[in-house]
BATI-796055 format. One line per 8 residues: number of its first residue (from 1); their letters; for each residue y, z, x of N, C-alpha, C. Coordinates in pm, 1 decimal, padded with zeros to 6 digits, m for minus. Atoms other than C-alpha are relative to their C-alpha. Layout:
NUM	a	Y:Z:X:Y:Z:X:Y:Z:X; ...
//
This chain:
1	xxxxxxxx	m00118.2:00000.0:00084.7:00000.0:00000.0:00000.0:00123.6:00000.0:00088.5; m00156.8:00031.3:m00056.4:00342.2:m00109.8:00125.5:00128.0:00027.9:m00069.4; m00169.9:m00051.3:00067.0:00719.4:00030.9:00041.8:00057.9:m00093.0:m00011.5; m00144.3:00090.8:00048.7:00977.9:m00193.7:m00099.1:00127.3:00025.9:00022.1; m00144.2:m00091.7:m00076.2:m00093.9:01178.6:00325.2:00081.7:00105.1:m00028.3; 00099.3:00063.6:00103.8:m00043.8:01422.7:00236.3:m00068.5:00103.6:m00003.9; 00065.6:m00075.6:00077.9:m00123.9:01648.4:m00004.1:m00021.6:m00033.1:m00138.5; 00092.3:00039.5:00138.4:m00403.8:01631.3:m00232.3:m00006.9:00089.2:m00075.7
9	xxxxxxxx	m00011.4:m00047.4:00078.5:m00479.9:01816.3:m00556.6:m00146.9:m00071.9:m00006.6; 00112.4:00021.6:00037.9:m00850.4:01828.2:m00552.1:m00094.8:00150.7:m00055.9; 00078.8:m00152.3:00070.9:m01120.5:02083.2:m00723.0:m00130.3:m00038.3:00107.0; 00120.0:m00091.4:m00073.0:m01351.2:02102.3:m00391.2:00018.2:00063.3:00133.0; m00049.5:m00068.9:m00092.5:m01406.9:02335.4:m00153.2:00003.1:m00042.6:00118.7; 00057.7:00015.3:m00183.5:m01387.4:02316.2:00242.3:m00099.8:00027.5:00028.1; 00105.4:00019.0:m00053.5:m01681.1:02250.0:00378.3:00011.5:m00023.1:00140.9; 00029.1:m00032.2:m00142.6:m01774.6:02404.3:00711.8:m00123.2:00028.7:00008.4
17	xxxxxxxx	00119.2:00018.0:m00047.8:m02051.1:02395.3:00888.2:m00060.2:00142.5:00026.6; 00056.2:m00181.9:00022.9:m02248.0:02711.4:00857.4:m00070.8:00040.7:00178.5; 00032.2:00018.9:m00119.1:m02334.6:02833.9:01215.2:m00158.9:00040.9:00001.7; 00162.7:00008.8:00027.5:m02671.7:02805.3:01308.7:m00096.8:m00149.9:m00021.7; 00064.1:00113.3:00083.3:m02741.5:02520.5:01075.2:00007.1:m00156.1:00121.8; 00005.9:00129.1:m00034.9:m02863.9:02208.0:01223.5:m00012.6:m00121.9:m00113.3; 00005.0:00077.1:00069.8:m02871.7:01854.2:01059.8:m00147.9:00012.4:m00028.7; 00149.2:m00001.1:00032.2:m03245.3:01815.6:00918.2:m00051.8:m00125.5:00028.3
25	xxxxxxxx	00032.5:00134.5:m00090.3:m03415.3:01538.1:01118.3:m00017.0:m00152.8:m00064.3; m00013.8:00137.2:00017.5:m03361.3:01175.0:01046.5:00083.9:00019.9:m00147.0; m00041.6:00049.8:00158.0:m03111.9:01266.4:00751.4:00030.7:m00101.8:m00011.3; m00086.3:00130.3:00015.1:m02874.7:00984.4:00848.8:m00088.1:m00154.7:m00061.0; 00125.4:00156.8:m00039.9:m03205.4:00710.5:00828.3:m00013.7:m00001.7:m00123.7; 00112.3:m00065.2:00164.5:m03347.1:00883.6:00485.5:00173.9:m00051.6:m00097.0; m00141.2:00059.7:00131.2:m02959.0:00844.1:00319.1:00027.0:m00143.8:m00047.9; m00003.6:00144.3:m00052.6:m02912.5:00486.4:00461.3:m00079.7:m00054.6:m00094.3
33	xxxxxxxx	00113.9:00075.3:00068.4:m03230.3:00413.7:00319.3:m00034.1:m00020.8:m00181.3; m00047.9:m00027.4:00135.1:m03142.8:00540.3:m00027.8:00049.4:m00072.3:m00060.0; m00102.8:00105.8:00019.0:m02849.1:00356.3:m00040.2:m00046.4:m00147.2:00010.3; 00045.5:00126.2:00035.6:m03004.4:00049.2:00005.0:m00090.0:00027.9:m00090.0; 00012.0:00021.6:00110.9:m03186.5:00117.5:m00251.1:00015.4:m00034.0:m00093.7; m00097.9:m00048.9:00090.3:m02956.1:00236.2:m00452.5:00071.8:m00164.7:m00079.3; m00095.4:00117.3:m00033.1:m02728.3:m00100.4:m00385.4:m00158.1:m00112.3:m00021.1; 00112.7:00117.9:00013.3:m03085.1:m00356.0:m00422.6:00034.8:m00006.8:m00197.9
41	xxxxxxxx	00022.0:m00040.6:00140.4:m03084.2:m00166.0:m00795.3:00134.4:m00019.1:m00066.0; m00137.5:m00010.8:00059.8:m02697.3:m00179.0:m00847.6:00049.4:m00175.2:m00071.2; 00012.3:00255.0:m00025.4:m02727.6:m00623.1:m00785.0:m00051.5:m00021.6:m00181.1; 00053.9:00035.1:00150.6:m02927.2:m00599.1:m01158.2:00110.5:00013.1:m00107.7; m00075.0:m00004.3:00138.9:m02618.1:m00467.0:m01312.9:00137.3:m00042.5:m00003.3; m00110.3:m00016.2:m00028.0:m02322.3:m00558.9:m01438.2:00126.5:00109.3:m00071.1; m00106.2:m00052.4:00046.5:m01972.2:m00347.6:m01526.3:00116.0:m00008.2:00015.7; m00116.3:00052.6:m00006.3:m01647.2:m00330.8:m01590.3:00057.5:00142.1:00060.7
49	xxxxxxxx	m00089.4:m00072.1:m00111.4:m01376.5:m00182.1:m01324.9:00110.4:00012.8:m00069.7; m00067.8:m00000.5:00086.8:m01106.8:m00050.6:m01504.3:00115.8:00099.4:00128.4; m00078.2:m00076.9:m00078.3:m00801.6:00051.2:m01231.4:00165.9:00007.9:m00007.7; m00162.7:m00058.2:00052.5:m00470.6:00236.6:m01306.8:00053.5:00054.2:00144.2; m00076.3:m00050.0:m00092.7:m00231.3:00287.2:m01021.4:00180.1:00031.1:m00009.2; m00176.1:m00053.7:00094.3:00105.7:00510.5:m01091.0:00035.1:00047.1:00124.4; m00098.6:m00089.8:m00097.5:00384.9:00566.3:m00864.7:00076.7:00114.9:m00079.7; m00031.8:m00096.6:00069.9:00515.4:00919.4:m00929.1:00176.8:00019.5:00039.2
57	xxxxxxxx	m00126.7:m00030.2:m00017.5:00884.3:01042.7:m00930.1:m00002.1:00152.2:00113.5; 00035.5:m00095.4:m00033.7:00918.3:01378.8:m00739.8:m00005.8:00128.8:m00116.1; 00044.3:m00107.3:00100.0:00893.5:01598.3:m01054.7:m00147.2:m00042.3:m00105.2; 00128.7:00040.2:00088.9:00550.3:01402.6:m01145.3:00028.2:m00094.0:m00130.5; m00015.1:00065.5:00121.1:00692.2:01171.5:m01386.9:m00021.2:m00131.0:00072.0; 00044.8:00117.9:00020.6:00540.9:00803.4:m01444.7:00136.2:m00096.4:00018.4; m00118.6:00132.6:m00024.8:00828.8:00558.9:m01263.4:m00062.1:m00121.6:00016.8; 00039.7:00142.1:m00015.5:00579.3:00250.5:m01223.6:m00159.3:m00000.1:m00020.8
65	xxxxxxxx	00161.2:00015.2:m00028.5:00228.4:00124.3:m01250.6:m00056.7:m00126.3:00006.1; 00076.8:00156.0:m00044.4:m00033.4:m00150.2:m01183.3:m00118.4:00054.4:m00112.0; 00084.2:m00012.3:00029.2:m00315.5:m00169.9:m01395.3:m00065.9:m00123.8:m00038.9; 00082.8:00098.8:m00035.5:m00583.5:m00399.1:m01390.8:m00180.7:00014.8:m00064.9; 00187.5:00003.9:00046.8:m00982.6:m00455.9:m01601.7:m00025.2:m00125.6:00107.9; 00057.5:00104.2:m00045.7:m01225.9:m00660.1:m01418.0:m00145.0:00044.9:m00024.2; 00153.4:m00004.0:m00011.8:m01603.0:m00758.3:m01505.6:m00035.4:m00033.9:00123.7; 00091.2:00009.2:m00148.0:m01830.8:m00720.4:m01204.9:m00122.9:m00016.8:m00041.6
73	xxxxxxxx	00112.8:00039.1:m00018.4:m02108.0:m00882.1:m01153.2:m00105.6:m00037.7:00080.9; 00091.8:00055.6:m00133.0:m02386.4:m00994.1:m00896.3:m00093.8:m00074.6:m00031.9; 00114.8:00089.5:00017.8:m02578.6:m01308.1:m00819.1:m00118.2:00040.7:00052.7; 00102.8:00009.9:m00071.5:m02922.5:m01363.5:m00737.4:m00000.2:00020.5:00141.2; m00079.4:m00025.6:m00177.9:m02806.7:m01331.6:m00363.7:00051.3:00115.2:00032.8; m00095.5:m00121.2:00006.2:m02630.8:m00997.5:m00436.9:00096.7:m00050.7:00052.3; m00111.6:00053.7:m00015.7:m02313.6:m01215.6:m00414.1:00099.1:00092.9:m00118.5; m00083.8:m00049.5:00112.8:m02045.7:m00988.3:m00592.1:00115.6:m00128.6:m00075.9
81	xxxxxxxx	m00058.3:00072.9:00110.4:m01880.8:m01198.5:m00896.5:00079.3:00084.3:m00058.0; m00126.0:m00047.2:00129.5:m01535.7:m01111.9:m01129.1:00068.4:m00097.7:m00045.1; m00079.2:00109.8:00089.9:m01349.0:m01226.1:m01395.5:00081.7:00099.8:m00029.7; m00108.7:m00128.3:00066.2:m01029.0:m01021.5:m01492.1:00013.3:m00055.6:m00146.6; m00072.1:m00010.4:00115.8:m00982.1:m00940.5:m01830.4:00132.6:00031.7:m00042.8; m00154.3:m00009.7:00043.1:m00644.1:m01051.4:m01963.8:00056.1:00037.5:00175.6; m00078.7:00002.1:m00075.6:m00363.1:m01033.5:m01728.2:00025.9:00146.1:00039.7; m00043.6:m00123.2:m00054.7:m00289.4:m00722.3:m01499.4:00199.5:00024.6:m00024.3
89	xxxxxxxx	m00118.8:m00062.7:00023.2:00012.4:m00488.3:m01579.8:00075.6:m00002.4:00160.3; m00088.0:00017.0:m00180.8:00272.7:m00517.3:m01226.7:00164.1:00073.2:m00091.4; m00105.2:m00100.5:00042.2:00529.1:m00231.0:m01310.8:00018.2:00098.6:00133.4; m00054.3:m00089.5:m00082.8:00585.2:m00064.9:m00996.8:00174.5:m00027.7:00064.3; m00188.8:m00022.3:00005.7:00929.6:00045.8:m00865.9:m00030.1:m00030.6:00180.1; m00052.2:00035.4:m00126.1:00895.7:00076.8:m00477.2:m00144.2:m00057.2:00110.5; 00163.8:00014.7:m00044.2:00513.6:00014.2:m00404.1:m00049.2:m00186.2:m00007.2; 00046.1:00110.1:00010.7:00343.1:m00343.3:m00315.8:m00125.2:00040.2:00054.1
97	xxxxxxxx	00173.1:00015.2:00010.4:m00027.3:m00389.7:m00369.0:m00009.4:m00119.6:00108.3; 00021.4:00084.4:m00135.7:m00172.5:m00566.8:m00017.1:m00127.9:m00041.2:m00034.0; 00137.5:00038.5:00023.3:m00472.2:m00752.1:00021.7:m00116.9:00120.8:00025.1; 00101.6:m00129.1:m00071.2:m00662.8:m00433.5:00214.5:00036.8:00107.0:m00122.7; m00021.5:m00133.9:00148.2:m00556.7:m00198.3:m00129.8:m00088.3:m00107.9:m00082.4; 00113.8:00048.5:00101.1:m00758.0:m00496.5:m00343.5:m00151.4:00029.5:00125.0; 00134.2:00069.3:m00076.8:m01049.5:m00519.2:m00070.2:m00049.1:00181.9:00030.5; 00067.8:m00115.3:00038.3:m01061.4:m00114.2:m00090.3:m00095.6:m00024.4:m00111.5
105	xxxxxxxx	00065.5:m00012.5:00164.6:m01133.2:m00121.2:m00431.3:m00131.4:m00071.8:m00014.7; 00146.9:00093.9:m00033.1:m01419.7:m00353.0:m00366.0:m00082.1:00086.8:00025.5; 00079.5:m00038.3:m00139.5:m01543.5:m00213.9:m00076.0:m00001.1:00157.1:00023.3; 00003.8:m00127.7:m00058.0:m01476.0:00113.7:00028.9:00052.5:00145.2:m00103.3; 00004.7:m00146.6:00140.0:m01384.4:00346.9:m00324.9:m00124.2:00023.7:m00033.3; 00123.0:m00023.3:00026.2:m01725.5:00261.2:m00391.8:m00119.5:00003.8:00087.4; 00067.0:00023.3:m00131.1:m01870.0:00265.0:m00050.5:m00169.6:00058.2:00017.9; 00116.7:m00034.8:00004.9:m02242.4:00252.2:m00038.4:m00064.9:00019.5:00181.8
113	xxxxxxxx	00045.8:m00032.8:m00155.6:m02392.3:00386.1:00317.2:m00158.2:m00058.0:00046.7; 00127.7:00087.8:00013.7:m02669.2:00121.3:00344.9:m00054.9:00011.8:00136.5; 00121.9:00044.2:m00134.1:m02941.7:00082.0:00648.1:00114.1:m00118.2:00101.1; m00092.0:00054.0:m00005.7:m02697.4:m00197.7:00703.3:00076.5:m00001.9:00075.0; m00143.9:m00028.9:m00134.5:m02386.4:m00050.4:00808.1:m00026.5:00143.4:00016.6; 00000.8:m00161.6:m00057.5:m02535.7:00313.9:00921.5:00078.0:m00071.8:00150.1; m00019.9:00009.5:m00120.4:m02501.6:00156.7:01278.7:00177.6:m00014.1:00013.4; m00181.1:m00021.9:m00021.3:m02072.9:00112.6:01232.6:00007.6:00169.8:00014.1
121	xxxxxxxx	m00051.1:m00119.1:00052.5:m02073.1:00496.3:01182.7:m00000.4:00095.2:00088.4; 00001.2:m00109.5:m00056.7:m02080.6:00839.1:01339.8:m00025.2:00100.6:m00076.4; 00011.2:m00114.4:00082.2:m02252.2:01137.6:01137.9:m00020.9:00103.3:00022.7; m00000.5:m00159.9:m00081.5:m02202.6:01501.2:01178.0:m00086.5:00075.7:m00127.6; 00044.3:m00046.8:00128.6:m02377.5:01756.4:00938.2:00104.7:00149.0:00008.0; m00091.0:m00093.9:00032.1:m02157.7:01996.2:00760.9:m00032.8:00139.9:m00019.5; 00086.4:m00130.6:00080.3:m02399.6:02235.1:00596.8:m00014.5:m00054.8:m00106.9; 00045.6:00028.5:00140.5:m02489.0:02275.1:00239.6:00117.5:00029.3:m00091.7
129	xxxxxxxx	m00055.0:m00039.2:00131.3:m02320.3:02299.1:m00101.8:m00032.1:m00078.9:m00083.8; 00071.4:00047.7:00137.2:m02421.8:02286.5:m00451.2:00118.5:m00066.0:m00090.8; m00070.9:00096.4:00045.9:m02202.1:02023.3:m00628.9:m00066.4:m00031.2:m00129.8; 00073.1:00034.8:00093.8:m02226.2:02030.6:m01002.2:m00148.5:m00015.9:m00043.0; 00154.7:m00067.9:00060.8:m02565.4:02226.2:m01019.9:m00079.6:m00094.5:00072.7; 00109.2:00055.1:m00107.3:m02748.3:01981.8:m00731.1:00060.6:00054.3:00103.1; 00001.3:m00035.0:m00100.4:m02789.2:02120.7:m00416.1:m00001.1:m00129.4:00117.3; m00035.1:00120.5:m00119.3:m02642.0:01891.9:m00109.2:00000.5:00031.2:00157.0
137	xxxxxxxx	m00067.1:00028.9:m00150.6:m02642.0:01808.2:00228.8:00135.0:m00038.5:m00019.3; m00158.9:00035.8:00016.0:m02274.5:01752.9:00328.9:m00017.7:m00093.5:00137.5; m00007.1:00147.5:m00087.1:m02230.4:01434.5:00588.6:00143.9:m00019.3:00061.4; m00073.5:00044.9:m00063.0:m01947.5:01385.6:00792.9:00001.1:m00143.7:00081.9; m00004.6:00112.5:m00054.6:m01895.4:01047.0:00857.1:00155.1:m00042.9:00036.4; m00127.2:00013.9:m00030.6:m01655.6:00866.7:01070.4:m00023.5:m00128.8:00068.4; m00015.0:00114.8:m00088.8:m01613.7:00494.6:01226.2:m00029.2:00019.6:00162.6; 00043.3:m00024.6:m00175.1:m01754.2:00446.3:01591.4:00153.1:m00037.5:00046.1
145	xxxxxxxx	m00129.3:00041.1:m00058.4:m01462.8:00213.1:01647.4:00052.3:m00088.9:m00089.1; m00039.4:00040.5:00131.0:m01227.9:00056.5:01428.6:00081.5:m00193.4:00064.4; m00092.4:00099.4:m00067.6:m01142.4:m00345.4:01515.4:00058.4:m00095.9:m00121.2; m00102.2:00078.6:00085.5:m00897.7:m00610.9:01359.5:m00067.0:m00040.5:m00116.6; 00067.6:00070.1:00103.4:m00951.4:m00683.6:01026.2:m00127.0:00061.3:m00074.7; 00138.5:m00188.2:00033.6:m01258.0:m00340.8:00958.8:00092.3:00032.3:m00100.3; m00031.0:m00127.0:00098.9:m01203.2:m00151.9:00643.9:m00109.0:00045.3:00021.0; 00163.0:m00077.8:m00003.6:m01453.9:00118.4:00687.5:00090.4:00158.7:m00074.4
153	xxxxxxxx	m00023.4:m00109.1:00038.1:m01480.8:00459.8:00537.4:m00000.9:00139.7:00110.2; m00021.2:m00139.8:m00126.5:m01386.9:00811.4:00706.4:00003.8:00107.7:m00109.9; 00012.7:m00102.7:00097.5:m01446.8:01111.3:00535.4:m00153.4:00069.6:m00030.1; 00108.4:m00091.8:00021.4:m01751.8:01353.9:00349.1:m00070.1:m00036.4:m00136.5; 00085.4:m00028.2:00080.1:m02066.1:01271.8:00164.2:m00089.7:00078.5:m00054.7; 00099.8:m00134.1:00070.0:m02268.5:01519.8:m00080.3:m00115.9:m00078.2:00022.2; 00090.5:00097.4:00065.2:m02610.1:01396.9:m00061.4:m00142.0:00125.7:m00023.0; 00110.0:m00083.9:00114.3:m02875.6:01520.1:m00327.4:m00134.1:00050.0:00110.3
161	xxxxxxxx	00144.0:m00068.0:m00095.5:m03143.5:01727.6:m00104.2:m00169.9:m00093.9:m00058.4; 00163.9:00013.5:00032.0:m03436.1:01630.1:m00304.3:00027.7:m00142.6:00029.4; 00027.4:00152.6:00007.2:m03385.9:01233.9:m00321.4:00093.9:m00118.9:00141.0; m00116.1:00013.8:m00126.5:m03138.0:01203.9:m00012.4:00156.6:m00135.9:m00111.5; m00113.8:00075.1:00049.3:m02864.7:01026.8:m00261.7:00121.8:00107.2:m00036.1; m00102.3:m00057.9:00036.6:m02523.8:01043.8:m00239.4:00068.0:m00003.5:m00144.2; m00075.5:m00032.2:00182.9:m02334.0:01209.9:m00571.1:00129.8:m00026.8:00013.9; m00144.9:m00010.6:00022.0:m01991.1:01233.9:m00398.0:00043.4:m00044.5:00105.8
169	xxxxxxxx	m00058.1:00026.9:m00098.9:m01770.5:01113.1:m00187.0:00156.3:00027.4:00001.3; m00175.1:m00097.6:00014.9:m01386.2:01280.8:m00048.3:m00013.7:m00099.7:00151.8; m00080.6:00057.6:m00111.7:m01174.1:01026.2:00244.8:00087.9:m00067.0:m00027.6; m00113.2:00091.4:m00020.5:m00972.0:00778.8:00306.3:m00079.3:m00134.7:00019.1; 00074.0:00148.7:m00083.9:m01020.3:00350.5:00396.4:00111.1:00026.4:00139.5; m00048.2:00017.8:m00126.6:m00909.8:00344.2:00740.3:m00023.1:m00176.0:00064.2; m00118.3:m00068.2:m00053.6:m00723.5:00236.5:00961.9:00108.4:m00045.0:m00094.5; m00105.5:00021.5:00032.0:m00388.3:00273.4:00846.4:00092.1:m00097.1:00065.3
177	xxxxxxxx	m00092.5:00110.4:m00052.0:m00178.3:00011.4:00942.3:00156.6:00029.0:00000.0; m00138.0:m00032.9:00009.3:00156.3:00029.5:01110.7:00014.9:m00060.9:00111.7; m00070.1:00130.7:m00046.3:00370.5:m00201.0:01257.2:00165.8:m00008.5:00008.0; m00160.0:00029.0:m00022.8:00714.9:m00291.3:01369.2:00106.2:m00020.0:m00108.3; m00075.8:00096.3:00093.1:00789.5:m00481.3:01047.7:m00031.1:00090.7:m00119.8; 00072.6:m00055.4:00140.5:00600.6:m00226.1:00818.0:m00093.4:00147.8:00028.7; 00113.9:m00053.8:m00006.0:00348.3:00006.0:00721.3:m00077.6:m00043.1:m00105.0; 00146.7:m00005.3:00154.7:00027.7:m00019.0:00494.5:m00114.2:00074.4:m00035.9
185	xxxxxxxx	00079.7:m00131.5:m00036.7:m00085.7:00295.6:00412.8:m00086.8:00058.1:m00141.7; 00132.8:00028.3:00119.0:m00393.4:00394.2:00183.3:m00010.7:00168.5:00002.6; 00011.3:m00158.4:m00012.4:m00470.4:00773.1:00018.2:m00117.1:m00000.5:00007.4; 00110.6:m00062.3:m00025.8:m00725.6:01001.9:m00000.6:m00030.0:m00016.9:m00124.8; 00097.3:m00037.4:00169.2:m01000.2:00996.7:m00275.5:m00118.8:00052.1:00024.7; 00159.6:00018.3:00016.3:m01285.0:01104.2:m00415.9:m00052.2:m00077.8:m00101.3; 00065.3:00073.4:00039.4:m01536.1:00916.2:m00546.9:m00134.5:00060.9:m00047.6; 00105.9:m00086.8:00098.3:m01768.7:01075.8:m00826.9:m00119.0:m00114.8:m00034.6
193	xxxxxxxx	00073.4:00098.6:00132.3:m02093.2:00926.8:m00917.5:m00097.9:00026.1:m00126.6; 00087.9:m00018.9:00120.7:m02340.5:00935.4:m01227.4:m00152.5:m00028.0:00030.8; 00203.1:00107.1:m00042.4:m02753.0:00926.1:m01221.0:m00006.9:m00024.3:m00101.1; 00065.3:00139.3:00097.6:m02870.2:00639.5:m01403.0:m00105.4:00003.2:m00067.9; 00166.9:m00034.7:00066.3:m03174.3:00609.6:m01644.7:m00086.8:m00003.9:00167.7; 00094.6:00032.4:m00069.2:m03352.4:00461.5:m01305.4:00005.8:00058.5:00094.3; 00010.8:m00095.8:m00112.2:m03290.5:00742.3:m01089.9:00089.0:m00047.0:00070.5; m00087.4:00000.3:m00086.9:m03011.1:00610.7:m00902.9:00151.1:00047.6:m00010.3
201	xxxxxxxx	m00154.9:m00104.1:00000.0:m02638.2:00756.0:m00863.8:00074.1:m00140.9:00038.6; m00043.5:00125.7:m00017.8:m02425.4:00474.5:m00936.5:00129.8:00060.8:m00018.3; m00145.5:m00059.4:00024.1:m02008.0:00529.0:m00879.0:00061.6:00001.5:m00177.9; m00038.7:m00023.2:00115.0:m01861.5:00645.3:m01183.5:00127.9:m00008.2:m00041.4; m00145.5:00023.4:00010.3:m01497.2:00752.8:m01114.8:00051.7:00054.0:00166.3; m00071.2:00018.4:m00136.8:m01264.1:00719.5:m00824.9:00154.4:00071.9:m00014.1; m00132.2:m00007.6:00022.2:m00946.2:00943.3:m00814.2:00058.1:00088.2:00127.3; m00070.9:m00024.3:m00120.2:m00682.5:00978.3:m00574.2:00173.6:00053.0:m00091.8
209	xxxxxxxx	m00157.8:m00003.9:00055.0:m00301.4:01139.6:m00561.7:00020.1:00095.1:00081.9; m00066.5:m00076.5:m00146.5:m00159.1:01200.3:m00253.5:00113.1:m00084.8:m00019.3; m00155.3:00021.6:m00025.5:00179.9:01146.2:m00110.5:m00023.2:m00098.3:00135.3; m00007.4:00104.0:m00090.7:00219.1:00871.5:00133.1:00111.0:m00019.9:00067.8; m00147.2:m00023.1:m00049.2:00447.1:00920.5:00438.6:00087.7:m00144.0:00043.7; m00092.1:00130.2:m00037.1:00669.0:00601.4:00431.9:00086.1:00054.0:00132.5; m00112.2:m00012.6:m00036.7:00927.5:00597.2:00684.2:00155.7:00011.5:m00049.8; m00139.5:00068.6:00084.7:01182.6:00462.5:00425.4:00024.2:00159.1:m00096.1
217	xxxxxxxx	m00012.6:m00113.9:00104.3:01104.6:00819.3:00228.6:m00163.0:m00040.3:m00067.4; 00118.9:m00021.9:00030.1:00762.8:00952.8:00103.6:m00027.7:m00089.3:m00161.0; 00003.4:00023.6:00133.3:00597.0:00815.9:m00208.0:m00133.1:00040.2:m00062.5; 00121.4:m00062.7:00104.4:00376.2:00997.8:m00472.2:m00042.2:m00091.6:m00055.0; 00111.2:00151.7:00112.8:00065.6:00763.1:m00614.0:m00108.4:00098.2:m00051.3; 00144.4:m00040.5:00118.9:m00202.7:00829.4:m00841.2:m00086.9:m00118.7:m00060.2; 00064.6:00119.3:00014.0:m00501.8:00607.4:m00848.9:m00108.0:00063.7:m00093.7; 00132.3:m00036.6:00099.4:m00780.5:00611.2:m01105.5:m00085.8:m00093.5:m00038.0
225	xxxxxxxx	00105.2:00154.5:m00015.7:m01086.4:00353.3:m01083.3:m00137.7:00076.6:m00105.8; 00118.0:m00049.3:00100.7:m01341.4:00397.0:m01378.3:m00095.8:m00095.3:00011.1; 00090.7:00054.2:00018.7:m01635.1:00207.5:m01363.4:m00142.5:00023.8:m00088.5; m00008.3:m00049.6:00095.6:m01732.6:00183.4:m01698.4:m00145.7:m00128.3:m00041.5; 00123.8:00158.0:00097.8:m02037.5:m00040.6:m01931.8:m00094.3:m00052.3:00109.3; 00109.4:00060.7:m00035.0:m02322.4:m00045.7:m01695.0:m00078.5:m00082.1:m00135.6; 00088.1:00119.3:00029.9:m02532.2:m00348.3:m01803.1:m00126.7:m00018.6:00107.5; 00092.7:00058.5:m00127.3:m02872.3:m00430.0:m01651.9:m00018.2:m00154.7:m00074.9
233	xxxxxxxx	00082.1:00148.8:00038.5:m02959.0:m00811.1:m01686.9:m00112.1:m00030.6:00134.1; 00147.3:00056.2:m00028.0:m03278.5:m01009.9:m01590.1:00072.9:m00109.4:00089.5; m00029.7:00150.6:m00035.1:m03161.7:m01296.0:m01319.5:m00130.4:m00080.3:m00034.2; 00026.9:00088.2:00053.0:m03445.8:m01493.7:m01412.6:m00023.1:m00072.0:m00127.0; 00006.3:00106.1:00139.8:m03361.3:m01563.0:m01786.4:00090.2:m00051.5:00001.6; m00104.2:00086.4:00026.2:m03207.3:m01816.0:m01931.4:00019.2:m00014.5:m00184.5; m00098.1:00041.7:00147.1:m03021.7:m01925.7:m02211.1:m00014.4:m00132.9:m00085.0; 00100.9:00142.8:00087.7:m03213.5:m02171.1:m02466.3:00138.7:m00011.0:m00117.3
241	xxxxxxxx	m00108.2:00002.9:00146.9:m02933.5:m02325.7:m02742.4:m00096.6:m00125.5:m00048.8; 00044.6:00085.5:00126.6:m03080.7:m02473.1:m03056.7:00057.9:m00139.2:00014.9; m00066.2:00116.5:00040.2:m03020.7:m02864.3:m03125.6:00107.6:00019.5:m00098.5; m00059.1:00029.5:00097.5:m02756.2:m02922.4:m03341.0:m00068.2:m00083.2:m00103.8; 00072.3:00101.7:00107.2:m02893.5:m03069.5:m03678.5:00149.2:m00063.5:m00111.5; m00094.5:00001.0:00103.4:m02696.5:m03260.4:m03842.4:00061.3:m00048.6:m00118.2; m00085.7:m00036.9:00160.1:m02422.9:m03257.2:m04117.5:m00094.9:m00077.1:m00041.5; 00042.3:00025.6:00143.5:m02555.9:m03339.1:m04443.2:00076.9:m00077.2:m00094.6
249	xx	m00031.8:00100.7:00082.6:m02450.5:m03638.8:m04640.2:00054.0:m00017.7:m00125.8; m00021.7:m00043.6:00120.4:m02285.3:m03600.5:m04952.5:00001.2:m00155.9:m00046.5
//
């Protein structure tokens, strides 16, 4: 996000590493491995992305917003597919939406920690905590190294003890970008998810609302990404249409 961090307002606790506690052997492999799962099973469905972004005033009042539906979908290929429904709302006052704020929203609000891309990463173990009545490993993850043109995630995953899946996720997309001519700077979220009839924990909701230190003067945002109307479809059916018979002769 660009002008025309940072304090959050979240309900979890700090998570420190309990002394003593070691990581439990091959978590990082067993999560990874989840996640691709997880993400093989996610390709069957589709839903709709439903994202509200409000610049705030400094007494919390609504001076601008972006908001935006889009159906998501995936091919046979696990090629991600969208179509926006209807035209997006563009009401902000001092805020411009960048390509790396759409290619979050893709990519890294809903960031799945696949077999994949374990090897970009760095994971620490935090300890435990019970998160909405499941008991978690906590994951510290962080980019090995970050080069031109990388969105990657930085920040802390919950992941479910018994099935090694992650429920939650609290960071940032990194790096922040800053420059002579600018900055382009991205908040903190978390990222809640839901288990599915098929046993998997698919993202649910995404919310952020931090303060973002411009140079030009700070600016309060508030993001909120719902991902809403799972759908599973079949890629190999198809779609049979009747002949036309026709009109009738008077």
């Amino acid at each position: 996000m660009k002008a025309a961090g940072t304090r959050l307002i979240l309900a979890l606790a700090l998570v420190l590493p309990a002394i003593g506690q070691q990581m439990p052997p091959g978590l990082p492999k067993k999560v990874a491995s989840r996640e691709t799962a997880s993400e093989a099973a996610r390709v069957n469905f589709m839903y709709r992305q439903n994202v509200l972004i409000e610049e705030l005033d400094d007494h919390g009042a609504r001076r601008g917003d972006y908001q935006e539906t889009r159906e998501v979908a995936f091919s046979p290929q696990a090629e991600r597919t969208e179509q926006a429904v209807g035209k997006p709302r563009k009401n902000l006052a001092r805020l411009s939406l960048t390509e790396e704020d759409f290619r979050d929203i893709r990519e890294v609000q809903p960031f799945l920690l696949t077999s994949e891309k374990l090897w970009l990463y760095e994971t620490r173990f935090k300890g435990e905590e019970t998160i909405d009545e499941v008991e978690c490993y906590v994951l510290d993850v962080r980019p090995r190294q970050l080069l031109d043109g990388q969105r990657l995630f930085e920040g802390l995953f919950w992941v479910d003890k018994r099935d090694y899946s992650i429920i939650r996720s609290y960071g940032r997309a990194v790096p922040q970008i800053w420059s002579t001519k600018g900055e382009n700077l991205f908040p903190r979220f978390t990222t809640q998810r839901k288990k599915m009839p098929n046993g998997f924990w698919f993202p649910d909701r995404t919310f952020a609302d931090d303060t973002l230190p411009f140079r030009n003067g700070p600016i309060h945002i508030r993001m909120t990404i719902q991902y809403a109307d799972y759908k599973q479809f079949q890629t190999e059916s198809s779609i049979k249409f009747e002949p036309q018979q026709p009109a009738a002769k008077n």
